[in-house]
N, C-alpha and C positions, 0 to 999 in steps of 0.2 A: 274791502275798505282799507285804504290807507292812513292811518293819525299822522300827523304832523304838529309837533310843537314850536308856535314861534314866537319869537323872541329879540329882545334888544333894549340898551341903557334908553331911558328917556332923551328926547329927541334925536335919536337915532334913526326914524322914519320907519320905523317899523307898523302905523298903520297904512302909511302910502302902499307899503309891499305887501300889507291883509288887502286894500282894496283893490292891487292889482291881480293878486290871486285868484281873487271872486272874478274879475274878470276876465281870465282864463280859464274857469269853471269849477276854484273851489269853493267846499261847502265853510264857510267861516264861522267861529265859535268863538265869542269875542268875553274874552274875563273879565275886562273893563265894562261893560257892558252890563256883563251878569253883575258884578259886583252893583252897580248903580241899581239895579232891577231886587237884588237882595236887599238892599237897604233905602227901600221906599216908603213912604207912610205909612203906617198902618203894618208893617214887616214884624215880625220877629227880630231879624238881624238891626232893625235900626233902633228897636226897644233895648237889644244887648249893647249898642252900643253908647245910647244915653245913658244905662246905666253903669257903663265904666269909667266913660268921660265927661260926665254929666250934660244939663242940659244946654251950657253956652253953644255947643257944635250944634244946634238948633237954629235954621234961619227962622225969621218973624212968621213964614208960613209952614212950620213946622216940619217943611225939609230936612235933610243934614247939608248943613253947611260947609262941602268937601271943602274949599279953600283955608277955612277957616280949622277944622279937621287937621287939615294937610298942612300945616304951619304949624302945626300941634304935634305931630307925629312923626314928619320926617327930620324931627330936631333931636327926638328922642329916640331911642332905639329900641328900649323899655318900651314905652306906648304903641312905637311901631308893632312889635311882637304881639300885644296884645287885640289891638285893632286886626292885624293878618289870623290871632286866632278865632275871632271870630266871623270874620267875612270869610276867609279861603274856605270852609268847610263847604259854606251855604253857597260857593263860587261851585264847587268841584262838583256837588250832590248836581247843581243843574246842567253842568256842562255837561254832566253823565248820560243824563236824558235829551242833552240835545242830539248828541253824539247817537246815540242807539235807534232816533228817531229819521237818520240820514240813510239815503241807499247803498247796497250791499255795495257797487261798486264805486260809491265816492270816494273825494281826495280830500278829507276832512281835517281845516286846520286850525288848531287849539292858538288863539293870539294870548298868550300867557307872559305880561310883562314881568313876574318874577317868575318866570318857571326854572330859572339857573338856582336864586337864591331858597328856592324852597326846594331843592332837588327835586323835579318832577320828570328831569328829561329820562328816566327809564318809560314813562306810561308812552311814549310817543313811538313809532315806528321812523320816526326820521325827525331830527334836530333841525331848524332851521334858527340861525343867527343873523339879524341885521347887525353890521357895525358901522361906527364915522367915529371921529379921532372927535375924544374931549373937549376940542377948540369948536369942530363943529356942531355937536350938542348945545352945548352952554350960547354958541350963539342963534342957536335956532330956536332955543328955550327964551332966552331974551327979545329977540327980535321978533320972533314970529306969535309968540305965545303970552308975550308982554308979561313973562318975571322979571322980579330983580335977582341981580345977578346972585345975591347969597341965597335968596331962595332957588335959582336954581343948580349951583354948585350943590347944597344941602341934598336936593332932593338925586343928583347925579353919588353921591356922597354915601346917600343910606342905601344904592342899589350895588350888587356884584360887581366888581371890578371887571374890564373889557377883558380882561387875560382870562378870567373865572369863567366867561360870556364864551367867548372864545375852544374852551376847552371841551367845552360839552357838542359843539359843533358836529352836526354832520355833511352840514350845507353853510358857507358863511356868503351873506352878500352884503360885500363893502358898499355904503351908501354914500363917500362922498365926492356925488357924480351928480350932474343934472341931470331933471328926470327923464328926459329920452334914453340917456342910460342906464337909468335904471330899471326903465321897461323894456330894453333887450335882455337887464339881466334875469330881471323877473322870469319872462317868457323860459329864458333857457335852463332857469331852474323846475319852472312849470312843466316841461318835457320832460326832467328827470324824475320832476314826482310821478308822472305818467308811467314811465318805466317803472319805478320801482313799485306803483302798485297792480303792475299786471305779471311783474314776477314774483318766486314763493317768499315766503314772509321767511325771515332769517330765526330761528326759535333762539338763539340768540336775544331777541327784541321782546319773544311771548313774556 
């Protein structure tokens, strides 16, 4: 099995390049995902988090209110930290088990939008970074996702800087390309994850 941790600032396109992975045959493990799924009605994780934030972050049908949440928290850095400690634990416990529950020789890859800002890229056998230049971001977050524009400066604001992104790299794929090319470049990083999980594991990475 190979891990794969991937990554990238918001609107960066880094789910475009999770669902072109899946379709070159990898297994995906998506934190955004798990995160929604920990903090569902009825959760533990969403009782911990009415009781920090109270219960405004509460929609009428007793969902959590991410938008609402998310205006609350990536304003703060204080709240942010608190919110991540209690979601990333109930994130990670399940990511564990999806992981364990994958075949011996898949190319299993963790979509972990802060995996930079919480230091996680040691668990990964191979770093993958989406990047696009701050102009591109901010207008893909706007345009395509219908923020405003300080809400999406803020939420660009509270994540690792591109340099930070960049540093922990072991794979970077520049995304400000249309997406024909970005599915060649997909493809030719998908062959190297192939390589590198039918060669020995570097004990370096154990």
């Amino acid at each position: 099995m190979l891990t794969v941790g991937l990554t990238g600032g918001i609107g960066a396109g880094k789910s475009e390049v999770s669902r072109l992975l899946v379709e070159c045959g990898a297994v995906l493990i998506d934190a955004d995902r798990i995160a929604r799924e920990v903090v569902a009605p009825g959760t533990p994780g969403l009782a911990a988090v009415v009781e920090a934030f109270g219960e405004e972050v509460l929609a009428p049908d007793g969902s959590l209110d991410r938008p609402g949440l998310g205006s609350i928290v990536f304003a703060d850095p204080g709240k942010l930290a608190v919110l991540n400690s209690i979601v990333h634990p109930l994130v990670g416990a399940r990511s564990r088990e999806l992981e364990a529950a994958a075949a011996e020789d898949a190319v299993v890859v963790h979509d972990v939008p802060l995996l930079t800002e919480n230091g996680l890229a040691p668990l990964y056998d191979v770093v993958i970074v989406v990047d696009a230049a701050p102009e591109t971001q901010l207008d893909r977050l706007v345009r395509l996702r219908g923020m405003t524009e300080e809400d999406a400066r803020a939420r660009m604001a509270a994540q690792a800087t591109r340099e930070k992104r960049r540093e922990i790299a072991d794979i970077v794929i520049d995304n400000d390309v249309p997406l024909a090319e970005l599915e060649r470049r997909v493809k030719d990083v998908w062959a190297e994850l192939v390589r590198r999980a039918r060669a020995p594991k570097d004990p370096a990475r154990e």
